[in-house]
C-alpha positions, 0 to 999 in steps of 0.5 A: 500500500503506497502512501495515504493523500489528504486533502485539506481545505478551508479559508476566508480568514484565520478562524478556518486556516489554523484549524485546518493547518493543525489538522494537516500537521496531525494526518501528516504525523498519524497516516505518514501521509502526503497532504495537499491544501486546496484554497482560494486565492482571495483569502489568507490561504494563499499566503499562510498556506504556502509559508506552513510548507504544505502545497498549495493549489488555489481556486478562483472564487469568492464568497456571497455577499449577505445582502441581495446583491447582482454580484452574487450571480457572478459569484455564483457562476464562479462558485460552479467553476470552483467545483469543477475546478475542485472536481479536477484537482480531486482527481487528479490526487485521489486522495484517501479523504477530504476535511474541511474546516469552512469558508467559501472556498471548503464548499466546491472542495468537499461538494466535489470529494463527496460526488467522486467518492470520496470520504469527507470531514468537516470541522466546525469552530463555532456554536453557530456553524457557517452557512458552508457547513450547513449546506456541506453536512447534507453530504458530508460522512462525519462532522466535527464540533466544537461545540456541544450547541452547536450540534442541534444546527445539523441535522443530517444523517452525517455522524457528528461528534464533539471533537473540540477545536485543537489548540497550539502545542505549546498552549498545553506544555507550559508550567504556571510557576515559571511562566509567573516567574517569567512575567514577573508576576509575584506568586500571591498576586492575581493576574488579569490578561486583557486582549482584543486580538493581533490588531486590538479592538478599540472598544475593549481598549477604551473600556480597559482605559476607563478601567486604569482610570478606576483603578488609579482612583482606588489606589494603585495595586488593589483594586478595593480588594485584598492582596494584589492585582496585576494587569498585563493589557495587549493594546493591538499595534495600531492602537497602541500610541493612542492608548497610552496617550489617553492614559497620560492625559487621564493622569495614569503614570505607569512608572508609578503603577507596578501592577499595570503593564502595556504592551502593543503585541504579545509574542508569548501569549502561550505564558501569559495564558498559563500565568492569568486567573482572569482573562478579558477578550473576544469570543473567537473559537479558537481563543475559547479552545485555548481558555477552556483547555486550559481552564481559565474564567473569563469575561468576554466581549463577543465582536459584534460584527462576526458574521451571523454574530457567531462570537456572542454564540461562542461567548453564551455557550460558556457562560451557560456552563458558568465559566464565563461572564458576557459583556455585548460590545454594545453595553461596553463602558469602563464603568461596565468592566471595572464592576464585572471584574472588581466583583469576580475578583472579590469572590474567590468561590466563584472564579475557582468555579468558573475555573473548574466549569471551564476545565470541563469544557475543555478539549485537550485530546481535540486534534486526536479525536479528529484524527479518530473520526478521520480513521472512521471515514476511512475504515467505512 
């Protein structure tokens, strides 16, 4: 028997192509297996793709416009020249299985495996599943979850199971006590990570702003609670300048505030995660795998303009388990966030419980039990 091949496709943006190169990476090691990665030529795929080492075979289309559009019908039209153009490359490969992690572009591919075939998997990131994979699971053999909630959106005869979402290796190796040490946080001391993601997001940014601003009135380092609190806030790069200008001109010196760091980019987010007892982002799927796999409470500030405004899904599905408090990026205000996080820090019960709901809803095993379900389309 010669070597297995893979296709691996998903893209558009982030959230689609890391889970995917993960999954890529993982049927690489387990089968011995030869992978090709089918993307579009419009979205990041086409770049990241090619860096990560795996060949990359691009298809000309792009996505849908949401609202009633005449674009649409050239879209459309592109949409079927991608399955023919997918139908191709699927031949041309035979590979043993096709998985897709969303996007526009996993539609041709894996409508274009199932017609030759061949066995497909998708990978779904989020609590509200993309309009892709819902229309891929009528054809689909196996889907794969993230999310528990998620699974009442497919109802298909495709098996599902929820898999979780894989989370970067060094995510799971770290050791608290030396990522503290190596943060400089003292072993007594809380410490709250704040983040909007690579770029910031200038609504958390402010609200963290308003935040300090608190805080400095209470006396630097305490936050009106008892024993101590330190900060670590990632502003975004583009944003950073303006950040702490508005610091200086609301009278905040971070020369006499210890507990209080600013920083434009984090390149070690891994122990940063591993050294927080609160954290304050987003609601991006893959940011929740990492906090749950790790068992960190969070608050979090859904972004309001994801598409089917799927973080707010993302957000609640932690919160009804109890490891995470929800702030919708509408009712944002220092004032807001200062309370949320001044009351979760004052009742230690709580954050330990958030801490232990999130601990459960973690998937540590996510990129092995995808490889299984993998190992399931093969065998049937």
């Amino acid at each position: 028997m010669g070597t297995l091949r893979f296709v691996v496709t998903g893209g558009g943006t982030g959230g689609h192509i890391y889970p995917a190169l993960a999954i890529a990476r993982g049927l690489e090691e387990r089968f011995g297996a030869e992978i090709h990665y089918i993307g579009g030529t419009r979205g990041m795929e086409s770049d990241i793709v090619p860096k990560s080492g795996f060949p990359f075979l691009p298809i000309h289309l792009e996505g849908f416009k949401r609202s009633l559009s005449p674009s649409n019908i050239k879209v459309a039209w592109r949409a079927a020249r991608g399955v023919a153009q997918a139908w191709r490359y699927i031949r041309q490969i035979r590979p043993a299985a096709v998985v897709g992690t969303g996007g526009y572009v996993c539609g041709p591919v894996v409508l274009a495996a199932s017609l030759c075939g061949i066995p497909t998997l998708i990978h779904e990131q989020n609590a509200l599943p993309g309009i892709t994979n819902r229309i891929l699971a009528r054809f689909v053999d196996h889907i794969a979850l993230t999310f528990e909630d998620s699974k009442k959106y497919f109802t298909s005869k495709a098996r599902t199971k929820v898999t979780g979402l894989p989370v970067r290796p060094e995510i799971l190796l770290k050791d608290r006590r030396a990522s503290r040490d190596k943060l400089g946080i003292p072993e007594e001391a809380r410490l709250v990570l704040s983040f909007g993601g690579s770029q910031g997001a200038g609504s958390l940014n402010r609200a963290m702003a308003g935040l300090f601003k608190s805080l400095h009135g209470e006396g630097a380092g305490h936050c009106g609670l008892p024993g101590k609190v330190h900060f670590l806030h990632v502003t975004g790069p583009r944003q950073h300048k303006e950040f702490m200008e508005g610091l200086d001109n609301s009278g905040i010196l971070l020369a006499n505030n210890g507990n209080i760091t600013i920083t434009s980019y984090l390149y070690d987010m891994p122990d940063a995660l591993a050294a927080s007892d609160l954290v304050i982002c987003r609601a991006g799927a893959a940011t929740l795998a990492e906090l749950t796999v790790l068992g960190l409470p969070a608050i979090l500030i859904p972004y309001p303009y994801a598409a089917g405004n799927h973080q707010e899904y993302n957000a609640r599905a932690l919160e009804s388990t109890g490891a995470a408090l929800v702030i919708r990026d509408a009712d944002l205000s220092g004032d807001i966030l200062f309370s949320n996080a001044r009351r979760l820090l004052g009742d230690v019960s709580r954050l330990a419980g958030m801490a232990e709901s999130s601990k459960r809803m973690g998937k540590p095993r996510a990129l092995e039990d995808i490889l299984d379900c993998v190992q399931i389309i093969l065998n049937n």
